[in-house]
C-alpha positions as CSV (number, residue, x, y, z in Angstrom):
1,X,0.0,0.0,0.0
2,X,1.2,3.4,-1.0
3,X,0.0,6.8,0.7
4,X,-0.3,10.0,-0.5
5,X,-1.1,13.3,0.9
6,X,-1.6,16.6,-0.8
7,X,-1.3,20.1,0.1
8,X,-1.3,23.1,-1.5
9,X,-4.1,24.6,-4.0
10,X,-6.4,27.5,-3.7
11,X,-7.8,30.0,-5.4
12,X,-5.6,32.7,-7.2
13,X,-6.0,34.9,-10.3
14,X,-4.9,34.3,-13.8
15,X,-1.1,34.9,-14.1
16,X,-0.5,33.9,-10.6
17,X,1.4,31.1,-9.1
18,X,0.9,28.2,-6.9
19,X,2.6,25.2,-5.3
20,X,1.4,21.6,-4.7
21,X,2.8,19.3,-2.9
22,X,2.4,15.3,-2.2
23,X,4.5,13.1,0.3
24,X,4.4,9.9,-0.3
25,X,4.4,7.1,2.3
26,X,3.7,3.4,2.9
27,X,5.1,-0.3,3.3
28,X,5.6,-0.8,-0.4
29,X,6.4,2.5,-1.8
30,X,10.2,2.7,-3.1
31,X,11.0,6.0,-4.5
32,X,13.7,3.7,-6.7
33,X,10.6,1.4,-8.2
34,X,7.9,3.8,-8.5
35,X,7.0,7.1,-10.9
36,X,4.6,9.6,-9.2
37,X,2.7,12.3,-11.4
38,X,0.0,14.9,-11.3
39,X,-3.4,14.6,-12.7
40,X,-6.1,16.9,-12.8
41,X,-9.7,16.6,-13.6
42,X,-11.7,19.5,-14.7
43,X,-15.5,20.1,-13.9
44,X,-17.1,17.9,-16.5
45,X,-13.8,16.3,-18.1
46,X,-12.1,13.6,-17.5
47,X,-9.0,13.1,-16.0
48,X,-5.4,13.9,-17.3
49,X,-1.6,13.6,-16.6
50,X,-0.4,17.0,-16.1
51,X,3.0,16.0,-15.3
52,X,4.8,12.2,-14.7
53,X,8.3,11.4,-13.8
54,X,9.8,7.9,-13.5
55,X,12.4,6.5,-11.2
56,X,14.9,7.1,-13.2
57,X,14.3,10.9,-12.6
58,X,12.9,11.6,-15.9
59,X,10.0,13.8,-16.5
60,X,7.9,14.9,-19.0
61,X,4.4,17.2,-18.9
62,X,1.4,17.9,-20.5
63,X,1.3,20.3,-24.1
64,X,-0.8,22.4,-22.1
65,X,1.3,23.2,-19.3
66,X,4.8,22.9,-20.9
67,X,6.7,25.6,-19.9
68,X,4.5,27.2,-17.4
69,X,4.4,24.2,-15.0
70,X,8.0,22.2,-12.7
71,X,7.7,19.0,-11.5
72,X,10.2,18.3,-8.7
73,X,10.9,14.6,-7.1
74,X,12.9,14.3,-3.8
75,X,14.0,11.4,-3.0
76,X,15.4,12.0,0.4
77,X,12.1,13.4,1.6
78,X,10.0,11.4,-0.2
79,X,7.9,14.2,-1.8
80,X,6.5,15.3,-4.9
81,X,5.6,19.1,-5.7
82,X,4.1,20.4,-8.3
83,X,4.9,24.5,-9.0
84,X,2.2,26.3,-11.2
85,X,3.0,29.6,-13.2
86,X,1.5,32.0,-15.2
87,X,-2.0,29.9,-14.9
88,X,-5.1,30.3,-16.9
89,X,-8.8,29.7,-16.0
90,X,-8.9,26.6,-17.8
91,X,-6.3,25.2,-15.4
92,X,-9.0,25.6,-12.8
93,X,-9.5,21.3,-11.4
94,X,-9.1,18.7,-8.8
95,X,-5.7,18.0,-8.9
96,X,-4.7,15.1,-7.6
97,X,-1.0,13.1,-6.8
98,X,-0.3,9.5,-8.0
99,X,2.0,6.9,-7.8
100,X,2.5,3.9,-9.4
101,X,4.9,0.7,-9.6
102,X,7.3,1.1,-13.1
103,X,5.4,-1.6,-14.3
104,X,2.5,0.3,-14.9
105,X,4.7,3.5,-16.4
106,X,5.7,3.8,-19.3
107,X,7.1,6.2,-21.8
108,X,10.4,8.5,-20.6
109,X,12.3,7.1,-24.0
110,X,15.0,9.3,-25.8
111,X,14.2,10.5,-29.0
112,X,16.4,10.4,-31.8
113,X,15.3,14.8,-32.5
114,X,16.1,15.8,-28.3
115,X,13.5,15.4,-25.2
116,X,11.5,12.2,-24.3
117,X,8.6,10.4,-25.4
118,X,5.4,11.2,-22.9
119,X,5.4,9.1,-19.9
120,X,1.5,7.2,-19.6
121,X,0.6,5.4,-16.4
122,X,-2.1,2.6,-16.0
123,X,-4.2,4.0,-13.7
124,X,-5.3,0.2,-12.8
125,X,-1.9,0.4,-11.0
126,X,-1.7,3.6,-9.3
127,X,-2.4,4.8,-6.0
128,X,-4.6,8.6,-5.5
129,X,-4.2,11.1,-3.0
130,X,-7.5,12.9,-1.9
131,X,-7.0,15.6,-4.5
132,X,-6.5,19.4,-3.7
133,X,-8.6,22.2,-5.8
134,X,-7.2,25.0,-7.5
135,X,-9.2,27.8,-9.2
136,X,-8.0,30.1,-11.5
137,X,-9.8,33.3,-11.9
138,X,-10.0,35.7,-15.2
C-alpha cells in the first residue's frame, strides 16, 4: 500500500502562481521502483496527466502546461511538488497526486530529434491522494 497526501491549492488569479505538494508514504512504496505524477480533472472532463516522472528521474508534462508548469521529485524526503505559473482559468481542477509501480509507467524514451517520449501510467496500477482544488480566476 502506497499513501499520498496533498497540500497546497487555492484560489488565485490568472497569471498567478501556486505550489502543490504530495508526500508519499507506505510499506511498499520505493522511491527507486515507482514514478509519481500529477493529474487533474476538470468540472465535466475527464482526468489527465499533467506532469509524470519515473524513477529514473525523468519527466515529461502535459502540451498544455509545458513551460508554465516544474515538476520536482525528492527522494530524500520522499515528496513530490508540483509548482504552477503563469496559470489560466482553464487550469482551474481537482488535482490530484499519484504513484504507481514502473510496471504500470511507461514512456520517458530518448528521441532520436532531443527530449522524451510522454510518460502514460495505468491507472489500474496507481495509487490517488485525496486531491486538492485549484481555481483560477479571469
Amino acid at each position: 500500500q502506497v499513501r499520498l497526501v496533498e497540500s497546497g491549492g487555492g484560489s488565485v488569479q490568472a497569471g498567478g502562481s501556486l505550489r502543490l505538494s504530495c508526500a508519499a508514504s507506505g510499506p511498499t512504496y520505493n522511491r527507486y521502483r515507482y514514478c509519481m505524477a500529477w493529474f487533474r480533472q476538470a468540472e465535466g472532463k475527464g482526468r489527465e496527466a499533467v506532469a509524470i516522472v519515473d524513477n529514473d528521474g525523468i519527466t515529461t508534462y502535459a502540451e498544455a502546461v509545458k513551460g508554465r508548469f516544474i515538476l520536482a521529485r525528492d527522494n530524500v524526503k520522499n515528496t513530490l511538488s508540483l509548482q504552477m505559473n503563469d496559470l489560466k482559468p482553464e487550469d482551474s481542477a481537482m488535482y490530484y497526486c499519484a504513484a504507481a509501480h514502473k510496471l504500470y509507467c511507461s514512456g520517458g524514451d530518448s528521441l532520436p530529434g532531443g527530449g522524451y517520449s510522454r510518460h502514460t501510467i495505468d491507472e489500474r496500477g496507481a495509487y490517488w491522494g485525496q486531491g486538492t482544488r485549484v481555481t483560477v480566476s479571469s
